[in-house]
C-alpha positions as CSV (number, residue, x, y, z in Angstrom):
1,X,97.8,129.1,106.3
2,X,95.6,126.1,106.1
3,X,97.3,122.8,107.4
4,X,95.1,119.5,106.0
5,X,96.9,115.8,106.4
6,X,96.4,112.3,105.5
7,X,97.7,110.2,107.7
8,X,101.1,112.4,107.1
9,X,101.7,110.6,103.2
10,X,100.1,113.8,101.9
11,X,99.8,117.0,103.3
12,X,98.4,120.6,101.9
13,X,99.5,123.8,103.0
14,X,97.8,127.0,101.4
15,X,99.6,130.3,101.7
16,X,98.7,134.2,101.5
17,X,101.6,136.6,101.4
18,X,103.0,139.5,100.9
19,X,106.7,138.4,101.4
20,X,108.2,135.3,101.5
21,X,109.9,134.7,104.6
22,X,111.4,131.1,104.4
23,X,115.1,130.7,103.5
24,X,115.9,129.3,100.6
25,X,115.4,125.2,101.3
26,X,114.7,121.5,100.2
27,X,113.1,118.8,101.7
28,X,112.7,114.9,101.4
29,X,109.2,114.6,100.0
30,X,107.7,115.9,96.8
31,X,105.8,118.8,96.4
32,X,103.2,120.5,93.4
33,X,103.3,123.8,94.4
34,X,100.0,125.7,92.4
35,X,100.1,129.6,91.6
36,X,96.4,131.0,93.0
37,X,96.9,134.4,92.0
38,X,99.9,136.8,92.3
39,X,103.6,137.1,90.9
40,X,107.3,137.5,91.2
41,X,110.2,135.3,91.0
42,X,110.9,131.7,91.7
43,X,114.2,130.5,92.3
44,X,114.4,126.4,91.7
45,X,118.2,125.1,92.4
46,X,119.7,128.3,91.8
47,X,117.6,130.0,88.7
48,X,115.5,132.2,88.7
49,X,112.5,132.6,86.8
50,X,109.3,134.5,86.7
51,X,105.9,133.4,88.3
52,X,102.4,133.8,87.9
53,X,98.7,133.1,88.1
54,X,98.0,129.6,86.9
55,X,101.8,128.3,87.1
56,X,102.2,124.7,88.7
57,X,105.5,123.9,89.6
58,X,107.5,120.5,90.7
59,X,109.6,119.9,93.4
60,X,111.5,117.0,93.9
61,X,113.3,115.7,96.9
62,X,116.5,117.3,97.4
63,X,115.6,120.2,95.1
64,X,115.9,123.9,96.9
65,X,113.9,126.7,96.1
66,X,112.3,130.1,97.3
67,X,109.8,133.0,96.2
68,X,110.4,136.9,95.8
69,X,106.8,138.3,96.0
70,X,106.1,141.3,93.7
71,X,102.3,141.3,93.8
72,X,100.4,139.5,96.9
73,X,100.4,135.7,96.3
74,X,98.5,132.6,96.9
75,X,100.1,129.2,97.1
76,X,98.8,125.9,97.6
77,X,101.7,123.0,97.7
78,X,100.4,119.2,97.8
79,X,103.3,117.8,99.7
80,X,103.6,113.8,99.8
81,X,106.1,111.4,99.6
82,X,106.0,108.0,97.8
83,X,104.4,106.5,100.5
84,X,100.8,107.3,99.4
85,X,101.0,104.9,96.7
86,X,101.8,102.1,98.8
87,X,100.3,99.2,98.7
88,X,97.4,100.4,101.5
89,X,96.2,102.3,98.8
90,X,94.4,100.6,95.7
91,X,96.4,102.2,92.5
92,X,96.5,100.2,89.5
93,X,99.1,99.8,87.7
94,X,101.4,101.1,90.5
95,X,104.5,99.2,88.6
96,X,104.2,101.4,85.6
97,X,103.3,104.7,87.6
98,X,106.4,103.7,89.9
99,X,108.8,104.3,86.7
100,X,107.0,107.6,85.7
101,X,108.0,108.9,89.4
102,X,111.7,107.5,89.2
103,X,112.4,109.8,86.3
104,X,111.3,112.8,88.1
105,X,113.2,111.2,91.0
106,X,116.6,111.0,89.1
107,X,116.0,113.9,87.1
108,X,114.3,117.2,89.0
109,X,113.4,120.0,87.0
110,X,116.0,119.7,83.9
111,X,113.9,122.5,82.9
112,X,112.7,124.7,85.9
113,X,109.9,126.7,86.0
114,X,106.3,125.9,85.1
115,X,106.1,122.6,84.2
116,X,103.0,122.5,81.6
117,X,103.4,123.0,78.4
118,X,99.7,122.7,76.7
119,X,96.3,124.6,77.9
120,X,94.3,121.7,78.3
121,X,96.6,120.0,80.4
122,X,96.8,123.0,82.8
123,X,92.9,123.1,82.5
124,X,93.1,119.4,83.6
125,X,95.3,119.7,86.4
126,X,93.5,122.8,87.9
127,X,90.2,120.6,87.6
128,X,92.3,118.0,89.6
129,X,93.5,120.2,92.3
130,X,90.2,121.5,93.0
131,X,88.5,118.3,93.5
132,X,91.9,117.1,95.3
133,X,90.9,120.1,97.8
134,X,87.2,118.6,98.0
135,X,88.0,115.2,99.0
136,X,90.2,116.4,101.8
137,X,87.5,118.4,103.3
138,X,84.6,116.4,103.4
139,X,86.3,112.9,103.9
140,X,83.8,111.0,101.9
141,X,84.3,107.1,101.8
142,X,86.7,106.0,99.1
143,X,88.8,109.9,99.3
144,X,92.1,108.1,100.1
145,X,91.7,106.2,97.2
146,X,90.4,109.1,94.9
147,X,93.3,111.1,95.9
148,X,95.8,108.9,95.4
149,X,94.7,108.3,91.7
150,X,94.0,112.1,91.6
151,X,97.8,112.9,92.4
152,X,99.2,110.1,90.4
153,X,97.3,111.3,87.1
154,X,98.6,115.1,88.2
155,X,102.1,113.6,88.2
156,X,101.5,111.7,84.5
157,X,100.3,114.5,82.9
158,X,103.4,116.6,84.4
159,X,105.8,113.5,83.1
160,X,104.3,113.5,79.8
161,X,105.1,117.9,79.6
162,X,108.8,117.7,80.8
163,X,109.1,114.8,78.2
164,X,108.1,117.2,75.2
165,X,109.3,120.1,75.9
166,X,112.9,118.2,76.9
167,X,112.2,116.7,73.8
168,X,111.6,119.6,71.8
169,X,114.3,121.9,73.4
170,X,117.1,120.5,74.4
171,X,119.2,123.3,73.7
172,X,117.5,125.0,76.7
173,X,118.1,122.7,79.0
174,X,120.2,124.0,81.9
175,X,121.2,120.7,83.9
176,X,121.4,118.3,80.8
177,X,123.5,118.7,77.6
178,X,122.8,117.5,74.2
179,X,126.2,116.1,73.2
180,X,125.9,112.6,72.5
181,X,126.6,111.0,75.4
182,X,124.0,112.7,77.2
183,X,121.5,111.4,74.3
184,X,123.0,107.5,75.1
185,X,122.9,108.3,79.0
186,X,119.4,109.9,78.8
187,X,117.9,106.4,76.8
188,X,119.6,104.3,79.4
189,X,117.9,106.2,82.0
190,X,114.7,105.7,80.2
191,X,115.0,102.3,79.0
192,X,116.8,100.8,81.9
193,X,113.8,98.2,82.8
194,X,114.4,97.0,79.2
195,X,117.3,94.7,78.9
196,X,116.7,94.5,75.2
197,X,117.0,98.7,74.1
198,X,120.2,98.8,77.0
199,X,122.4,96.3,75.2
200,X,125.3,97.3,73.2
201,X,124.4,96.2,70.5
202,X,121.3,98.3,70.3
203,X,123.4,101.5,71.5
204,X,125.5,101.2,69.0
205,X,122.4,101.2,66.4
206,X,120.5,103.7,67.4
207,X,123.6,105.7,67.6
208,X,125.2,105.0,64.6
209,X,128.4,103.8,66.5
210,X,130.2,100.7,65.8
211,X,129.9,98.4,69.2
212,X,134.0,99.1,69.6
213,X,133.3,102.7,69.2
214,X,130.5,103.2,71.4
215,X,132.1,101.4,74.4
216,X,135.2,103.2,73.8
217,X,133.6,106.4,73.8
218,X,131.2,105.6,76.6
219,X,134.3,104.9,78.6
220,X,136.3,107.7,77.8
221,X,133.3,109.8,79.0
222,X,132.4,108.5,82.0
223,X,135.1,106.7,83.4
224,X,132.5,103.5,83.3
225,X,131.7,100.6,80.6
226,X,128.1,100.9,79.5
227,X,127.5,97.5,81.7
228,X,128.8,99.1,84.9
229,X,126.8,102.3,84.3
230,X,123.4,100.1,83.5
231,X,124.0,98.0,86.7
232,X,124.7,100.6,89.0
233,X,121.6,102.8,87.8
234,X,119.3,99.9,88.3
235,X,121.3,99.3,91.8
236,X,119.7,103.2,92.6
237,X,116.5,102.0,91.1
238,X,116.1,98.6,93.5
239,X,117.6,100.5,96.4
240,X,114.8,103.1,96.1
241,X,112.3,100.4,95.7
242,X,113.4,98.4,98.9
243,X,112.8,101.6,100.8
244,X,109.7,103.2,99.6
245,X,107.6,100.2,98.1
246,X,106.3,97.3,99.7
247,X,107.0,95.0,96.2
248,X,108.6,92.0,97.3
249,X,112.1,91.2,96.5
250,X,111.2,89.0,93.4
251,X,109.1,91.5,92.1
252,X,111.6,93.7,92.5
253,X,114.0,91.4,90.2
254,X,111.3,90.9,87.6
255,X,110.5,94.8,87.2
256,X,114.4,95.2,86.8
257,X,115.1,92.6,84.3
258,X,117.2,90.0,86.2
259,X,116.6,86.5,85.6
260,X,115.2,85.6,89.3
261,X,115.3,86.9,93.1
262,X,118.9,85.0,93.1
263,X,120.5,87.6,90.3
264,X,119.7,90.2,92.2
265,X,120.7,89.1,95.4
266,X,124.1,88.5,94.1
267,X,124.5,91.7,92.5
268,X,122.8,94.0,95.2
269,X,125.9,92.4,97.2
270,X,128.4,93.0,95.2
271,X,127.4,97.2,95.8
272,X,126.2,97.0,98.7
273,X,127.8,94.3,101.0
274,X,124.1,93.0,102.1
275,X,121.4,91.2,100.6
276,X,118.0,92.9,99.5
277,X,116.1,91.4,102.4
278,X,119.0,92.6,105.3
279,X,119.1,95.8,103.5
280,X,115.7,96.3,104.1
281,X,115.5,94.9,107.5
282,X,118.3,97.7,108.5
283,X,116.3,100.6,106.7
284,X,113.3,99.4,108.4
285,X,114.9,99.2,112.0
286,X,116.3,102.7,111.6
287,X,113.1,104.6,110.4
């Protein structure tokens, strides 16, 4: 096994086995685990699948998983968490790329098992992980930078395949139904940044509901009015943000929707009995 770090935000492990002798397991960071050669079975949050050469697969925190090794197998896993796209690192557009990696955050592996759909993506990524491996070795000037972008296109490209094939087969989908009001709570999820396409209004439209209707029914379902259900999934969002990014708390309240830092502050309060500011001043003090 070959160990390489990067100041501990990104690590790669490369593995050669005949049997897989870790317990079934999850972790707090992310990890692209790439298929070298070999095959067998991989387990992802309790189902199992089939592996092989060429398979990339996505692991989010909290997801558990492990490998039964038919023929001998290679592994390399980029493990990192969302500290290498701080701001010490130059990514542009980091805003955008953050919402990209808070859907895979909310949402691991709602269909497990590789997750690339088209040839030339998988070409594409392969191309990336190889000069990913370069970088590390030779520590040229700039490779913190190059492998942040590097990993942040990987992740992109992975985004854009889950999306499609989700898209495109819902009916397969293990950990997310199709019945309507996993259609409304799957565009809140992915419109929550908008205040516009959240509104009841718009629900209601693109749902062919009536507004009565469509809060009724959203109710009845999940125990929450659609306003409650928007606020407390943006809570998660700016909670998330407060620990892992170094955006300030205005920034914060802008990428959100509210109005101003004030907004926020008041409803961050209202969940969480703290401001923004102490809440990240206790997070900080305890890591």
């Amino acid at each position: 096994m070959n160990r390489y770090t990067l100041h501990e935000t990104f690590v790669v492990h490369q593995y050669s086995v005949d049997e897989w002798e870790a317990k079934p397991h999850n972790h707090n960071y992310f990890e692209i685990i790439f298929v070298e050669k070999g095959n067998g079975y991989h387990t992802i949050n309790d189902i199992k699948f089939s592996y092989k050469e060429g398979n990339i697969f996505l692991l989010a925190p909290e997801d558990t998983h492990h490998f039964e090794i038919k023929q001998h197998s290679k592994f390399t896993y980029f493990k990192f968490t969302e500290l290498l796209f701080s701001g010490k690192v130059n990514l542009p557009d980091r805003k955008y790329w953050l919402q990209r990696i808070e859907q895979l955050l909310h949402h691991p592996n709602i269909i497990p098992g590789d997750v690339i759909t088209h040839k030339e993506d998988r070409n594409i990524i392969w191309d990336i992980h190889n000069l990913v491996l370069e970088e590390f070795k030779n520590e040229k000037i700039y490779y913190q930078e190059i492998i942040s972008n590097a990993i942040s296109t990987i992740l992109s490209i992975i985004v854009r395949n889950i999306s499609e094939k989700y898209n495109s087969n819902q009916k397969s989908v293990p950990a997310v139904g199709n019945s309507k009001i996993d259609l409304i709570l799957s565009h809140i999820r992915q419109n929550v940044y908008d205040n516009e396409l959240t509104k009841i209004s718009y629900l209601a439209d693109t749902f062919n509901m009536s507004q009565s209707s469509i809060s009724t029914y959203f109710k009845r379902k999940t125990g929450e009015s659609i306003h409650q259900y928007v606020t407390k999934y943006k809570m998660k969002l700016v909670e998330y943000r407060l620990q892992h990014t170094e955006f300030t708390i205005a920034e914060i309240a802008y990428q959100m929707g509210y109005t101003d830092e004030s907004h926020l502050t008041k409803t961050f309060k209202k969940h969480f009995s703290m401001s923004p500011k102490q809440y990240r001043k206790e997070v900080t003090l305890s890591s």
